[in-house]
C-alpha positions as CSV (number, residue, x, y, z in Angstrom):
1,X,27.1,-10.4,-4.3
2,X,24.0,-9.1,-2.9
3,X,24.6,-5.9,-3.0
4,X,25.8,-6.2,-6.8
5,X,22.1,-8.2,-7.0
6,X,20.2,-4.5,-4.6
7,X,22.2,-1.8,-7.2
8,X,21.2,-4.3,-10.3
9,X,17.1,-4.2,-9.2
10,X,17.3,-0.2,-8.3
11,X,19.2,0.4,-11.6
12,X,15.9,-1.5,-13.0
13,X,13.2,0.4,-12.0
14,X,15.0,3.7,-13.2
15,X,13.7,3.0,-16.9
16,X,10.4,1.4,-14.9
17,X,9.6,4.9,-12.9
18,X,10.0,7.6,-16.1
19,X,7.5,4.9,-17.7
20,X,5.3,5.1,-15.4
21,X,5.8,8.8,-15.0
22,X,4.8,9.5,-19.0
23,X,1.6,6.5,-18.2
24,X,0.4,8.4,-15.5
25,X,0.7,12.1,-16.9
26,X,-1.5,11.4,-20.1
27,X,-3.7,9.4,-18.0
28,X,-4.7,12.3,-15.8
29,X,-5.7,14.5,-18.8
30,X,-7.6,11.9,-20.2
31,X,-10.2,12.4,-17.1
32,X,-13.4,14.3,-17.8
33,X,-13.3,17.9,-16.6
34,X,-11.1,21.1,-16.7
35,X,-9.0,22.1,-14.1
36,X,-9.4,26.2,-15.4
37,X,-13.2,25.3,-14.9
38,X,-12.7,24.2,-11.4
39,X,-10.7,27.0,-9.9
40,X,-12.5,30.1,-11.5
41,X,-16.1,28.6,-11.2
42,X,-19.1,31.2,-11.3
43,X,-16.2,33.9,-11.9
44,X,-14.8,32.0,-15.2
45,X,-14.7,35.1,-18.5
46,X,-13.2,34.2,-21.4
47,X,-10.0,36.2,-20.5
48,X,-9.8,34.7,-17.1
49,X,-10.1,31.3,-18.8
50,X,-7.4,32.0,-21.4
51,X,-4.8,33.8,-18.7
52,X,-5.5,30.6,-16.3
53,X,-4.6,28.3,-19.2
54,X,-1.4,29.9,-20.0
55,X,-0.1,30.5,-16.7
56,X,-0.7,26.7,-15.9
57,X,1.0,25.7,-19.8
58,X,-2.4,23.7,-20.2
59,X,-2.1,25.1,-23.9
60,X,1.5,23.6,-24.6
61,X,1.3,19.6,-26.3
62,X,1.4,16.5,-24.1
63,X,4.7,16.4,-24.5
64,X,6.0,19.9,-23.6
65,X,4.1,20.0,-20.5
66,X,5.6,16.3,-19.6
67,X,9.2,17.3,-20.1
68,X,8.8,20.6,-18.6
69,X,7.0,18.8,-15.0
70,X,9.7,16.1,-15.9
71,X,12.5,18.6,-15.8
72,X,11.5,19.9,-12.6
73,X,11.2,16.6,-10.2
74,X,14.6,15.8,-11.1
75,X,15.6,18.9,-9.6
76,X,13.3,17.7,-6.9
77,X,10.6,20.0,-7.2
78,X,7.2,18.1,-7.7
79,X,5.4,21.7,-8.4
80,X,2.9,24.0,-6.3
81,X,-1.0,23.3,-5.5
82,X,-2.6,25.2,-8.3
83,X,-5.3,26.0,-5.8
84,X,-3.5,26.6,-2.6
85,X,0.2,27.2,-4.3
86,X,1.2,25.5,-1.4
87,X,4.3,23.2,-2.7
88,X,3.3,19.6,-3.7
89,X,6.2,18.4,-2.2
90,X,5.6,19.5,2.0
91,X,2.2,18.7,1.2
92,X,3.1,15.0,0.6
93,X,5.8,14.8,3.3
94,X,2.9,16.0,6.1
95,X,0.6,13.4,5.3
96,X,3.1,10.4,4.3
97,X,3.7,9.8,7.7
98,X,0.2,9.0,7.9
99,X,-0.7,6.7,5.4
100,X,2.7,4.6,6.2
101,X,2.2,4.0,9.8
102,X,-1.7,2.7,8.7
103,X,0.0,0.5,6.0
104,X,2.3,-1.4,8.8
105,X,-0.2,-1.3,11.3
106,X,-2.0,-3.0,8.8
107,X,0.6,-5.5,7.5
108,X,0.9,-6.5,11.9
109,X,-2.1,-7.2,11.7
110,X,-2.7,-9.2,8.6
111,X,0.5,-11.7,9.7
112,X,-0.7,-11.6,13.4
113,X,-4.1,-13.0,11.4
114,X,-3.1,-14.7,8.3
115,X,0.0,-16.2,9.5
116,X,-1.4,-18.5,12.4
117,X,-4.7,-19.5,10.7
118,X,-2.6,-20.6,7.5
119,X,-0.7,-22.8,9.7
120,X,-3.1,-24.5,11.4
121,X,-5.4,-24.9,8.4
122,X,-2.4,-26.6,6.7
123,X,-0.8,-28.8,10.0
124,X,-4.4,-29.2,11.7
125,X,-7.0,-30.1,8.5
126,X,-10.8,-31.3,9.1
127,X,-12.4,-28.7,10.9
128,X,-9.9,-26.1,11.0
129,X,-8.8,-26.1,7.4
130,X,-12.5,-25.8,6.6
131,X,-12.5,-23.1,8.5
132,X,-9.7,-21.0,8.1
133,X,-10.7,-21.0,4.4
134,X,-13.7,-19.9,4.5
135,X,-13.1,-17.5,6.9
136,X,-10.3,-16.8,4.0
137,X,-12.8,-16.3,1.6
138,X,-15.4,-14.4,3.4
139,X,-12.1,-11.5,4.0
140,X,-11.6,-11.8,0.5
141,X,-15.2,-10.9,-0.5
142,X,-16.1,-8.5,1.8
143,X,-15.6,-4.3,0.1
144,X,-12.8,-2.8,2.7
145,X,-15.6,0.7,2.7
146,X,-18.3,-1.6,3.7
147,X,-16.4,-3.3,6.6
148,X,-15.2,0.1,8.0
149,X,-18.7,1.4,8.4
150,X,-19.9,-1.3,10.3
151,X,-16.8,-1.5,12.7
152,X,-17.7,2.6,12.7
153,X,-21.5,1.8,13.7
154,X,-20.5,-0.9,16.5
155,X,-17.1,0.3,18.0
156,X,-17.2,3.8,17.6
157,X,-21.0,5.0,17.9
158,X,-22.4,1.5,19.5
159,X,-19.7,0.3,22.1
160,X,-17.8,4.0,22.5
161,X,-14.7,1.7,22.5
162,X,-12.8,3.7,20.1
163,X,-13.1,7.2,18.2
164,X,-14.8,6.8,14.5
165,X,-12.6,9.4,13.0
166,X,-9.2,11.7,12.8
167,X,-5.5,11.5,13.7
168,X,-3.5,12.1,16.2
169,X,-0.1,12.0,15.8
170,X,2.3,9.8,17.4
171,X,4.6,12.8,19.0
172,X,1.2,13.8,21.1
173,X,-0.4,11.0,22.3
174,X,0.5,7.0,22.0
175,X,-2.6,5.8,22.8
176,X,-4.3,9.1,20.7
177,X,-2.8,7.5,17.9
178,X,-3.1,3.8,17.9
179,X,-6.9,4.3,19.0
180,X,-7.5,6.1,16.3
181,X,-5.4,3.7,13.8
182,X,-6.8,0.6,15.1
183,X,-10.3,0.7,12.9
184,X,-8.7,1.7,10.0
185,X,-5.9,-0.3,10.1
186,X,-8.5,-3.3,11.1
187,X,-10.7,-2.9,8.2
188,X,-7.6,-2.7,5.7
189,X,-5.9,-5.5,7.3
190,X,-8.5,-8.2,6.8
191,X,-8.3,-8.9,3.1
192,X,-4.6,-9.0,3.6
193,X,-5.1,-11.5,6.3
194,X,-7.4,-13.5,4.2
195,X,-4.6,-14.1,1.3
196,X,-1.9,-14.2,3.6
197,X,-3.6,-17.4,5.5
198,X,-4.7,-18.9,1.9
199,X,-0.8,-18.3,0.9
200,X,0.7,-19.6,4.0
201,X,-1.8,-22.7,3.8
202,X,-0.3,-23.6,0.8
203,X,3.4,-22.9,1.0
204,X,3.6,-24.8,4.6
205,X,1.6,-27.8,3.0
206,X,3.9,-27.7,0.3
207,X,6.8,-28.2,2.8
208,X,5.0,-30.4,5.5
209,X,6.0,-33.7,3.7
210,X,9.4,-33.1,2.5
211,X,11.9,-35.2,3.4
212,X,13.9,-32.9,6.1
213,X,10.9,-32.9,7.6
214,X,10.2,-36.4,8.2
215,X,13.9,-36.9,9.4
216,X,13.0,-33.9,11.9
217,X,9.9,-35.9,13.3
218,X,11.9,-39.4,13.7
219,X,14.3,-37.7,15.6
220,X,11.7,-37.2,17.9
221,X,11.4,-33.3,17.4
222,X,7.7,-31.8,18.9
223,X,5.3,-30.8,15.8
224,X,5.0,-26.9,17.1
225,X,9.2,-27.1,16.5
226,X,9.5,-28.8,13.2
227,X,6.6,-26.0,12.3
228,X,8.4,-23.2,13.4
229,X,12.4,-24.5,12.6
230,X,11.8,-26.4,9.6
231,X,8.4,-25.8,7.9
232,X,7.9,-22.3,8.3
233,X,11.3,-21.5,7.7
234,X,11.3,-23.1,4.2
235,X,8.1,-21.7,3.5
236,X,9.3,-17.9,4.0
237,X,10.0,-17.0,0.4
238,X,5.8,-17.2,-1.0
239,X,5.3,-15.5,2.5
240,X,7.6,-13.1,2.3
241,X,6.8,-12.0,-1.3
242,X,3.1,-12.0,-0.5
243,X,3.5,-9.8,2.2
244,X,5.9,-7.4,0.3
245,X,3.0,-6.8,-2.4
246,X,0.2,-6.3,0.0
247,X,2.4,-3.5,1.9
248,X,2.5,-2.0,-1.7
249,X,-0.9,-2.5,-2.3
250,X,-1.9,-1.2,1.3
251,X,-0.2,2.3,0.4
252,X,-2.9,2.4,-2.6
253,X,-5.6,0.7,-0.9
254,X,-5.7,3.2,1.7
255,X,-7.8,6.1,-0.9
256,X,-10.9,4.8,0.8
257,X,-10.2,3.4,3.8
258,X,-8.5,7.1,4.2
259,X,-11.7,8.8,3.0
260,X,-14.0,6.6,5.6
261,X,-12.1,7.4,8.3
262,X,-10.7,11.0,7.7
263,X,-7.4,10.2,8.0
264,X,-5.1,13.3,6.5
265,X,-3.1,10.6,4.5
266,X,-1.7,10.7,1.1
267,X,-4.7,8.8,-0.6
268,X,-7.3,11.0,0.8
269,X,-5.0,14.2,-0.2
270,X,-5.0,12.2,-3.8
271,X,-9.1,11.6,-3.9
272,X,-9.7,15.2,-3.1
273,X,-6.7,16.0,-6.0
274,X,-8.5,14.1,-8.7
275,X,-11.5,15.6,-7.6
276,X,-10.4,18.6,-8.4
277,X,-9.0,18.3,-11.0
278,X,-5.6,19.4,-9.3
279,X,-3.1,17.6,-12.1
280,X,-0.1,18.9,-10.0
281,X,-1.1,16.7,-6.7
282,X,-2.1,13.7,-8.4
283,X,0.6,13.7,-10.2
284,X,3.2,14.0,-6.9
285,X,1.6,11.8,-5.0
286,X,0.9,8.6,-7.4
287,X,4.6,9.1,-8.3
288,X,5.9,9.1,-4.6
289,X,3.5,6.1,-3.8
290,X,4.4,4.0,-6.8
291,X,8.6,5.1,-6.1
292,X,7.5,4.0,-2.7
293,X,6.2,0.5,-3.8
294,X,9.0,0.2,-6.1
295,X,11.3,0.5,-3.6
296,X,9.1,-2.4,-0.8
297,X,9.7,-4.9,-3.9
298,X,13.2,-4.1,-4.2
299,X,13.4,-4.7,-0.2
300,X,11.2,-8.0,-0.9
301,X,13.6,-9.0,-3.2
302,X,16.5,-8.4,-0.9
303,X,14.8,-10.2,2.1
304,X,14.3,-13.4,-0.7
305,X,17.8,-13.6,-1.6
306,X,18.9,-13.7,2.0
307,X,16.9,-16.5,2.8
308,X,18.1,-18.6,-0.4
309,X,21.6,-17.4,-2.0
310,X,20.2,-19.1,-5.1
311,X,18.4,-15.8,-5.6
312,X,21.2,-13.9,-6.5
313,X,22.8,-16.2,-9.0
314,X,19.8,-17.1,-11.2
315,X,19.5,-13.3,-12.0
């Protein structure tokens, strides 16, 4: 049954994905600029403009140069940089890597955060529900580039506790890494903290009276073990699904928290793409990253209908 429920979701998002696919392509040749323009600069003629044009099919309709770009990533071929003609495709797989291991750094983070504060704002009240939600808020409100300067100005330039740029991957150095990680991942993490503590508030408060509860408690049962057996355990589905979005949104978030930190992810390798006006990359790497969040949902959804069966039969 729940694999029947898995193939039914992934059969879903195949319709999904070639809409988003068409959305995105006439989106990116909506934006200001030509990409003819930014290759041959000072040394654009006429000729060279025209030659440029035709060798890139910028000339064909909408539709022709969809189908044709179409045609090709279903063969698994996502194109060639039209700067570099380095192929879109290695390009994305060297810097994936990146950008995933900052998005679960990240989501540890956020629950390591979010997940404790939300229960004792919502078991503990007065003082510490006060507390946790303002603190809540004030994640919510403060800009993600903001908050990665100023850990940059006191950590890494201040305090010399940690470097305030660049990568180094795992394979070389443990510590190289996760040092390097541990800003970034910080400064994307606290927003996602900050709705994570607001959501668990609310889903374990929604739980903490029920009756299974109160039976647990009259049978004598210590409040930190009706939290974690009962409460929490009730509560997972909100969580769960909460957490499943911000890991989708962490893979887009991470544009500027990328750029601040000069990380050689995918969303810096997209910022520079749109800069550019490189349709090619753009176009690769907002569709791996939206196939990629697709695909956490999907998960999400899995993870929900294991915790309640119900799931799978209301579908």
């Amino acid at each position: 049954m729940l694999l029947a429920y898995i193939a039914r979701r992934l059969l879903l998002t195949i319709p999904a994905m070639f809409a988003m696919s068409f959305l995105v392509f006439a989106i990116i040749r909506m934006v200001p600029g030509d990409p003819v323009m930014v290759i041959l600069g000072m040394r654009a003629t006429p000729e060279s403009i025209a030659t440029l044009r035709a060798q890139l099919h910028l000339d064909d309709s909408l539709i022709e140069q969809y189908l044709r770009w179409l045609g090709a990533v279903l063969q698994g071929d996502l194109g060639v940089d039209i700067r570099s003609h380095e192929p879109i495709r290695d390009m994305i797989m060297a810097r994936l890597p990146v950008t995933l291991e900052l998005a679960c750094m990240a989501m540890v983070m956020a629950a390591l955060i979010g997940i404790p504060l939300g229960v004792l704002a919502a078991t503990r009240r007065g003082i510490a529900d006060g507390g946790a939600t303002g603190l809540g808020f004030i994640g919510v409100s403060i800009p993600d580039f903001w908050l990665g300067v100023m850990l940059i100005l006191i950590f890494a330039l201040e305090l010399r506790w940690l470097p305030s740029s660049g990568y180094v991957p795992l394979r070389e150095s443990v510590w190289g890494n996760i040092s390097h990680l541990l800003l970034p991942a910080f400064t994307l993490a606290i927003s996602f903290a900050a709705v994570l503590t607001r959501t668990v508030r609310g889903a374990v408060l929604d739980v903490l009276n029920r009756p299974y509860v109160q039976t647990a408690r009259a049978k004598g049962l210590k409040e930190r073990a009706v939290v974690v057996r009962h409460v929490l355990k009730n509560s997972a589905i909100p969580i769960v699904t909460v957490m499943g979005l911000q890991f989708g949104y962490a893979l887009g978030g991470a544009v500027i928290i990328e750029q601040v930190f000069a990380l050689p992810g995918v969303g810096r390798l997209t910022l520079n793409a749109v800069l550019a006006r490189n349709y090619p990359v753009i176009q690769g790497a907002v569709l791996l990253v939206t196939f990629t969040f697709m695909l956490v949902n999907i998960f999400t959804d899995a993870l929900q209908a294991v915790l309640d069966p119900r799931i799978r039969f209301d579908q």
